[in-house]
ZAPAKE-654991 format. One record per atom (N, C-alpha, C, O): atom name; x, y, z. Coordinates in nm, 4 decimals. Each point is the difference from the previous one (the first is absolute). Example, Ala and Ser with C-alpha at 12.3 -4.5 7.8 and 13.67 -1.06 7.14 Angstrom:
ZAPAKE-654991
PT   atom          x          y          z
PT      N     1.3190    -0.5690     0.7800
PT     CA    -0.0890     0.1190     0.0000
PT      C     0.0900     0.1200     0.0000
PT      O     0.1036    -0.0019     0.0665
PT      N    -0.1386     0.1069    -0.1385
PT     CA     0.0820     0.1190     0.0060
PT      C    -0.0770     0.1090     0.0730
PT      O     0.0509     0.1108     0.0169
This chain:
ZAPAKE-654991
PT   atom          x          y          z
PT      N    -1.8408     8.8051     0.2908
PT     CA    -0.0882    -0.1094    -0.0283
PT      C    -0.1445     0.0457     0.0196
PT      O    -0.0268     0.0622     0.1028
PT      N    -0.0433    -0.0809    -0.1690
PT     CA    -0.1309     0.0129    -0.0625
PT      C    -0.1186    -0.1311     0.0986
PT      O     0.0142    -0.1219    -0.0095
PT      N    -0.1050     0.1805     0.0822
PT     CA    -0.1190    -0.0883     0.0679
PT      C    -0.1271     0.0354    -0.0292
PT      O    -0.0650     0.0978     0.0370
PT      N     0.0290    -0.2131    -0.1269
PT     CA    -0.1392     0.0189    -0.0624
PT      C    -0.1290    -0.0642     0.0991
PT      O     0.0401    -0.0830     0.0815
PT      N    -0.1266     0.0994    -0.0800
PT     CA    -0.1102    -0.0994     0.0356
PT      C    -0.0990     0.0436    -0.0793
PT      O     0.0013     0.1018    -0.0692
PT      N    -0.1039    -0.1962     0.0828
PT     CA    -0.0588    -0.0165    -0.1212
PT      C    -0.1377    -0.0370     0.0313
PT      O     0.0280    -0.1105     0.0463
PT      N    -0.1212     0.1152    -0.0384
PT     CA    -0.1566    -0.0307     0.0718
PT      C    -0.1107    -0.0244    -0.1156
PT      O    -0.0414     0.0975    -0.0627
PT      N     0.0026    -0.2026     0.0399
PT     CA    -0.1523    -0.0152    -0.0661
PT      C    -0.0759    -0.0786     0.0221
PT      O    -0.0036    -0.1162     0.0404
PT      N    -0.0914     0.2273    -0.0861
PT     CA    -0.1547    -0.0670     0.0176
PT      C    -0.0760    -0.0254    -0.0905
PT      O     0.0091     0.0699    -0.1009
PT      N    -0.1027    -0.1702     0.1047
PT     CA    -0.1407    -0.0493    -0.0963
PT      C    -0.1188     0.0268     0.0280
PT      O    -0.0617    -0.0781     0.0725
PT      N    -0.0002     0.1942    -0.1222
PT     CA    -0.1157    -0.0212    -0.0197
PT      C    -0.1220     0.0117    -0.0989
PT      O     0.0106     0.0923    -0.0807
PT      N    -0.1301    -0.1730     0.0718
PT     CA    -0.0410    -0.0433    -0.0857
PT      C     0.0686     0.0608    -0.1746
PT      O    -0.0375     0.0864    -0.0793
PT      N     0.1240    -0.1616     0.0810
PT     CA     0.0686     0.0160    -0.1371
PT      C     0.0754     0.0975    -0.0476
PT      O     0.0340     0.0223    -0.1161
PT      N     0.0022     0.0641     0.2657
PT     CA     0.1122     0.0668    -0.0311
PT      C     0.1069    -0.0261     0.0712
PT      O    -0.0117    -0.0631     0.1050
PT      N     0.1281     0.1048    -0.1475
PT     CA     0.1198    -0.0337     0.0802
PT      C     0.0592     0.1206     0.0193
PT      O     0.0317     0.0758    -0.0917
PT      N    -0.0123    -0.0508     0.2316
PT     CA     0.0954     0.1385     0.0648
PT      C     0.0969    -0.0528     0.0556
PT      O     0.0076    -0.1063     0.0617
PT      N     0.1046     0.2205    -0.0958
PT     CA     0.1626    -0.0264     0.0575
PT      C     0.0453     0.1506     0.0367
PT      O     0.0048     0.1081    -0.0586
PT      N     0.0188    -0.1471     0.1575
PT     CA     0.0995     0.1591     0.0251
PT      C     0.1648    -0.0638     0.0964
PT      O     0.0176    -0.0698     0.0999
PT      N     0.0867     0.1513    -0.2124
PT     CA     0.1466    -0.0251     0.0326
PT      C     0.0327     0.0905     0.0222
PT      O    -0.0107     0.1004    -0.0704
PT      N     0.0745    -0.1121     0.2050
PT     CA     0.0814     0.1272     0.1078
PT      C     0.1194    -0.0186    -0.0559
PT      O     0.0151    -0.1091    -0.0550
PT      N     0.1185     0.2210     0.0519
PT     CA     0.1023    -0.0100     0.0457
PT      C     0.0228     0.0408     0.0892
PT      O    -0.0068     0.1209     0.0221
PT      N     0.0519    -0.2322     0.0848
PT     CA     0.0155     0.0944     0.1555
PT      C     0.1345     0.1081     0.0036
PT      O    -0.0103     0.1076     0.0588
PT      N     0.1028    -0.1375    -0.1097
PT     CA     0.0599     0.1487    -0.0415
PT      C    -0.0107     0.1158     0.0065
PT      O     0.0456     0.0861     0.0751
PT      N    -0.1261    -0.0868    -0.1809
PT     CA    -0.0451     0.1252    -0.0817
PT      C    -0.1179     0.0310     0.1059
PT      O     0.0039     0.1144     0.0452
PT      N    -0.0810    -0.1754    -0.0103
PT     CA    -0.1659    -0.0215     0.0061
PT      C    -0.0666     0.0412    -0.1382
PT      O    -0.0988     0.0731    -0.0070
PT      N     0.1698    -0.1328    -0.1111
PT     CA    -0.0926    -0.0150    -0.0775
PT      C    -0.1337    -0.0508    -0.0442
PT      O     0.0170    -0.0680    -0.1012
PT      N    -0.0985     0.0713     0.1236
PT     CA    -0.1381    -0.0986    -0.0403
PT      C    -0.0358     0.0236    -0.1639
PT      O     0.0015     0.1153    -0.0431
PT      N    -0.0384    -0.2454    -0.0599
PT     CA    -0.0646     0.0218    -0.0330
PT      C    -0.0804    -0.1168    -0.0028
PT      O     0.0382    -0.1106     0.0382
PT      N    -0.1809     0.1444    -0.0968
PT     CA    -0.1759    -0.0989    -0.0017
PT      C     0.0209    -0.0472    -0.1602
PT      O     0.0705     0.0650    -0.0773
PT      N    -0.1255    -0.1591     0.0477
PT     CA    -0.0006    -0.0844    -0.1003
PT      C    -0.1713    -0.0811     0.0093
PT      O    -0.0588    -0.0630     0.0880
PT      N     0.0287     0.1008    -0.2115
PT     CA    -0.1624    -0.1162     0.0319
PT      C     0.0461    -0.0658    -0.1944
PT      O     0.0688     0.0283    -0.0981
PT      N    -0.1861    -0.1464     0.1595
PT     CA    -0.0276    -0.0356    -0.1448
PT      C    -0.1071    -0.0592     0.0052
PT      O    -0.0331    -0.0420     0.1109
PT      N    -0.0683     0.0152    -0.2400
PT     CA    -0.0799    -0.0804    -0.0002
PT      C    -0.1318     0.0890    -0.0653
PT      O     0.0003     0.1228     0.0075
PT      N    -0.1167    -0.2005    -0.0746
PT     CA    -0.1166     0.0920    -0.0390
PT      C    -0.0214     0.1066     0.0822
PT      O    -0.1004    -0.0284     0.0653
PT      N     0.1438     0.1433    -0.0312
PT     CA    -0.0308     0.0998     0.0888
PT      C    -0.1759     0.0247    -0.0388
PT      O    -0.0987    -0.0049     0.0734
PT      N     0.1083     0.0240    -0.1744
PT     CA    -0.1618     0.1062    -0.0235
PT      C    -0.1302    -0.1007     0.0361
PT      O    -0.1034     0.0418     0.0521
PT      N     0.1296    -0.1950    -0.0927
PT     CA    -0.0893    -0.0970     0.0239
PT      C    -0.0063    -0.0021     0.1284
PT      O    -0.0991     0.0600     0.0416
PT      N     0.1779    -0.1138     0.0541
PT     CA     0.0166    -0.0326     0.1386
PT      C     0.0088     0.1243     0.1130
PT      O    -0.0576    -0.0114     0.1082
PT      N     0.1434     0.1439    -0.1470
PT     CA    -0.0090     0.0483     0.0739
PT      C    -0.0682     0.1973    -0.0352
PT      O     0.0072     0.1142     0.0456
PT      N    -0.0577    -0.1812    -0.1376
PT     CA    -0.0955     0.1093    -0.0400
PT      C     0.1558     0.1630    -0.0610
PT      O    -0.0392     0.1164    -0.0083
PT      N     0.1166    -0.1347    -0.0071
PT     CA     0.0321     0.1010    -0.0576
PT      C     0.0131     0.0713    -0.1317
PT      O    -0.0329    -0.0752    -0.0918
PT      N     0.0725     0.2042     0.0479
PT     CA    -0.0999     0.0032    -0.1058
PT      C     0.1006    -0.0201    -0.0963
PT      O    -0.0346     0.0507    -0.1067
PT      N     0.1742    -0.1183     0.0998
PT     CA     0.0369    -0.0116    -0.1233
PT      C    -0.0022    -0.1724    -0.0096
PT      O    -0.0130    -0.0959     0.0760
PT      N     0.0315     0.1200    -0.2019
PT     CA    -0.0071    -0.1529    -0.0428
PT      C     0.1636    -0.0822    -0.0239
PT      O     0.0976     0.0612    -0.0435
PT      N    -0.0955    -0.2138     0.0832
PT     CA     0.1311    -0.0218    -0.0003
PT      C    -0.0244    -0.1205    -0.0210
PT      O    -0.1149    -0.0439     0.0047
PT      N     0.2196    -0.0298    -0.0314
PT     CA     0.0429    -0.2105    -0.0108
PT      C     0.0310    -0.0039     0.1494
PT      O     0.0149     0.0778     0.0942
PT      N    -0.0130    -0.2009    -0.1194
PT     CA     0.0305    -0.1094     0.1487
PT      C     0.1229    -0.0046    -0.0213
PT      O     0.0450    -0.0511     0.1025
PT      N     0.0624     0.0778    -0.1900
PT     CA     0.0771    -0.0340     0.0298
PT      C     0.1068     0.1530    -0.0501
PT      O     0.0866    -0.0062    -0.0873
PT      N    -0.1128     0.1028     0.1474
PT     CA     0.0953     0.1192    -0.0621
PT      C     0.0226     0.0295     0.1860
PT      O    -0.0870    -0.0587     0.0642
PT      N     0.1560     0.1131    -0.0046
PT     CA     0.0272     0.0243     0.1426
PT      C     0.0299     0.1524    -0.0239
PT      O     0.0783     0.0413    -0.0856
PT      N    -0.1556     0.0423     0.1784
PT     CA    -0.0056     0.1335    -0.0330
PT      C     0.1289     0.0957     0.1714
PT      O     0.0485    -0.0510     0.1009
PT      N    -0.0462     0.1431    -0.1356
PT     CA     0.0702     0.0412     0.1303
PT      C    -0.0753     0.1232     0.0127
PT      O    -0.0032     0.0828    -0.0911
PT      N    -0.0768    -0.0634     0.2363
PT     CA    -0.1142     0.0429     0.0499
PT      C     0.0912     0.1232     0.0798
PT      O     0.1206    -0.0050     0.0240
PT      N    -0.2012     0.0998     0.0043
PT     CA     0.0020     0.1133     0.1147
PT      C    -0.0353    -0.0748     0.1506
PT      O     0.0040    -0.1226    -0.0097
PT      N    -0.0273     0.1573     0.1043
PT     CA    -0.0731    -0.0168     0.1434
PT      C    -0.0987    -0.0115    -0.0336
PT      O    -0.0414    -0.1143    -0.0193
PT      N    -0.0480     0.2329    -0.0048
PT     CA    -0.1147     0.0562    -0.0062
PT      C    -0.0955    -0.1480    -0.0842
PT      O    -0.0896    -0.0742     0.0401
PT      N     0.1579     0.0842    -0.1565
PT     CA    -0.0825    -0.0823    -0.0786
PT      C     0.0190    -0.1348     0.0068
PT      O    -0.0732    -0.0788    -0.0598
PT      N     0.2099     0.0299     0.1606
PT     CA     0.0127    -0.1415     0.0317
PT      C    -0.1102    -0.0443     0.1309
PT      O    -0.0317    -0.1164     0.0244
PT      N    -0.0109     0.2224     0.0420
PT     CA    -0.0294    -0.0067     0.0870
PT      C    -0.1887    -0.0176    -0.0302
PT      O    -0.0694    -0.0874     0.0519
PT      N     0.0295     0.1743    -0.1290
PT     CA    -0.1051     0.0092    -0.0939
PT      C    -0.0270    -0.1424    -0.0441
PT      O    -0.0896    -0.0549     0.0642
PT      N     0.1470    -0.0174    -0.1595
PT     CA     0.0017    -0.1541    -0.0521
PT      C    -0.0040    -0.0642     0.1297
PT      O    -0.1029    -0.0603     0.0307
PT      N     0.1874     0.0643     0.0389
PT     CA     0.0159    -0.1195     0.1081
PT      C    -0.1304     0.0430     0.0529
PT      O    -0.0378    -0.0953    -0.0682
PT      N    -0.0562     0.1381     0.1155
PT     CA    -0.0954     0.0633     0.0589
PT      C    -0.1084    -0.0630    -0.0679
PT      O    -0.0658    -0.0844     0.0609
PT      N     0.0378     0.1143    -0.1806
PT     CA    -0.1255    -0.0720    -0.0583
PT      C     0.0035    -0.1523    -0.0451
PT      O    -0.0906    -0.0739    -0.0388
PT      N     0.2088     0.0554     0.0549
PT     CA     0.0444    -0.1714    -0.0659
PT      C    -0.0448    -0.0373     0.1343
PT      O    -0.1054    -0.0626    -0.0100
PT      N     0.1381     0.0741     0.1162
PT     CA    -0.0707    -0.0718     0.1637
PT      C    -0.1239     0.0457    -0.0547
PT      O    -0.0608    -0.0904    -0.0574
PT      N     0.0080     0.1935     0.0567
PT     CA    -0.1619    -0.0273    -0.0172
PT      C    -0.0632    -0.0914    -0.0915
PT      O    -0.0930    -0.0783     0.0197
PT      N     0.1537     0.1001    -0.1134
PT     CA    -0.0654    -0.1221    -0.0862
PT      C     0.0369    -0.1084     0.0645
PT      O    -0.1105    -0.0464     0.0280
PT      N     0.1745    -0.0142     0.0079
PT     CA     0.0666    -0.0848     0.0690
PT      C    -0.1121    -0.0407     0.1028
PT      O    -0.0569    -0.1089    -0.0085
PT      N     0.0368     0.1728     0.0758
PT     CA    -0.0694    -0.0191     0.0961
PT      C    -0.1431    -0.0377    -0.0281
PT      O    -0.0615    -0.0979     0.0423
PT      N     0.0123     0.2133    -0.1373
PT     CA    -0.1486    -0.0515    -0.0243
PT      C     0.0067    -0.1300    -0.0807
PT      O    -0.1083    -0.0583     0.0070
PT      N     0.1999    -0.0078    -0.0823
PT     CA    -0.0287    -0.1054    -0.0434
PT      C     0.0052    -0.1479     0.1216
PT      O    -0.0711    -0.1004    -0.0067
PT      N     0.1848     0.1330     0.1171
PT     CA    -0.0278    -0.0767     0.0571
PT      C    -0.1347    -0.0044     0.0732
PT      O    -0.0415    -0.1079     0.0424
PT      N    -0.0270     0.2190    -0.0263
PT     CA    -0.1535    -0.0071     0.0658
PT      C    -0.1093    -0.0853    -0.1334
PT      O    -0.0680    -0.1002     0.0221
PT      N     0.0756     0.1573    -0.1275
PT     CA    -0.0447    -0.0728    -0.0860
PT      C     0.0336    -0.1708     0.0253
PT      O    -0.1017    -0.0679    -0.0147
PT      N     0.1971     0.0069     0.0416
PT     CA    -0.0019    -0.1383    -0.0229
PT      C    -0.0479    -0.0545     0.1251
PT      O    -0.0078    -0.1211     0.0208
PT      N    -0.0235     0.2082     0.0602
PT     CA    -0.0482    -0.0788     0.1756
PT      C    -0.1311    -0.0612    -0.0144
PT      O    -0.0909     0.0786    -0.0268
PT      N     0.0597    -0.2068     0.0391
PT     CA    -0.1268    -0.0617     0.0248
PT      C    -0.0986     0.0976     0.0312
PT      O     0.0168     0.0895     0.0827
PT      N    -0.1575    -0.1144    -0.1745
PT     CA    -0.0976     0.1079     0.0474
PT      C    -0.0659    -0.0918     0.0941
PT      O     0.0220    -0.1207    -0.0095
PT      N    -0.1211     0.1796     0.1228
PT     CA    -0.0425    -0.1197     0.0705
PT      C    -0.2115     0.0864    -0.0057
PT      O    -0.0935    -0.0625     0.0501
């Protein structure tokens, strides 16, 4: 018998998943979403195609999607 888990995250407009088999210790990363708009990478893609990522470069996306992420929430804070 086969034990999956399954983990995702949102950020600003991307979606990350990474599914273990605890078994195996298989992993693999899954993103989707405008990558090149939101998280600055350099290929171009739809919102709706789900790609299957390396480490390196899941790790890369997830990395600049919090930054953007982040500076937009500083952008919406009351200026005083």
């Amino acid at each position: 018998m086969r034990t999956l888990t399954l983990g995702i995250v949102q950020f600003s407009g991307i979606y990350a998943a990474i599914r273990r088999d605890l078994g195996e210790n298989l992993v693999k990363r899954h993103v989707q979403g405008n990558l090149e708009r939101t998280a600055g990478a350099r290929y171009r893609v739809s919102d709706d195609k789900i790609f299957l990522v390396d480490k390196k470069t899941y790790n890369r996306i997830l990395k600049k999607a919090k930054q953007k992420y982040n500076s937009w929430l500083e952008n919406q804070q009351p200026r005083s």
